[in-house]
C-alpha positions, 0 to 999 in steps of 0.5 A: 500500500506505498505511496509512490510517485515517479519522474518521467525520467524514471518512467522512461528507464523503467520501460526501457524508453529513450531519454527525451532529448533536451529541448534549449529554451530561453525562457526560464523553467516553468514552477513546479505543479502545484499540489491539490488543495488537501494532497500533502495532508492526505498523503501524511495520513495515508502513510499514517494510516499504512504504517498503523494497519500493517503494524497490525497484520492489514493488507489493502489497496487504496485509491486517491481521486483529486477532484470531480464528484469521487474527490478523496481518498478510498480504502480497502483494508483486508485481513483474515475474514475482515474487510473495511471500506474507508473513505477519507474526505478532502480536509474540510469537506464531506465525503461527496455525493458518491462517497456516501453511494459507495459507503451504502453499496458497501454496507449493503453487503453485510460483509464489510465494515464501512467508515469515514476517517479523517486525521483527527481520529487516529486514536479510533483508528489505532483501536479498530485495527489492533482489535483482535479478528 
């Protein structure tokens, strides 16, 4: 469940791609991207959330939407016969129209254990995942 995150230079080595050739420009580099509004602070809390749920014999995947109507972060945390389904919203907004519709299609299942979470409740996190199976 690492977070990683790839230059195109190293894209291009991992997929035995030439190097781009170098362009000669004059005018000055472009600023580096900007982050979405909230990404620093969901990814700490991802790793966070990673480093508390493998501590504890989790496994998962993980899905990270910037913007639009799926805007946030989903979890799916797996171990043994338990299965949570986490969504995490945007800092300082709800979850969205379709993270609630994802959370009722899970909870419907009667199979999987279905939550929001957000930084501030590290301490029920910690809890629910070092709860005995």
């Amino acid at each position: 469940m690492p977070l990683h995150y790839a230059s195109e230079a190293a894209l291009r080595r991992a997929f035995n791609m030439p190097p781009q050739r170098p362009v000669k420009a004059r005018s000055p580099a472009p600023p580096p991207p900007a982050s979405p509004e909230g990404h620093d602070a969901l990814t700490a809390f991802l790793r966070t959330l990673e480093g508390i749920a493998v501590a504890y014999g989790w496994a998962g995947q993980w899905s990270w939407n910037p913007q639009g109507e799926d805007a946030g972060l989903h979890v799916l945390l797996v171990r043994g016969t338990e299965i949570l389904y986490v969504e995490v919203p945007l800092p300082g907004q709800g979850l969205t129209a379709s993270q609630a519709r994802d959370a009722v299609r899970w909870d419907a299942t009667g199979k999987v254990e279905v939550y929001t979470w957000t930084p501030k409740d590290l301490i029920q996190i910690r809890e629910r995942l070092s709860a005995p199976a």
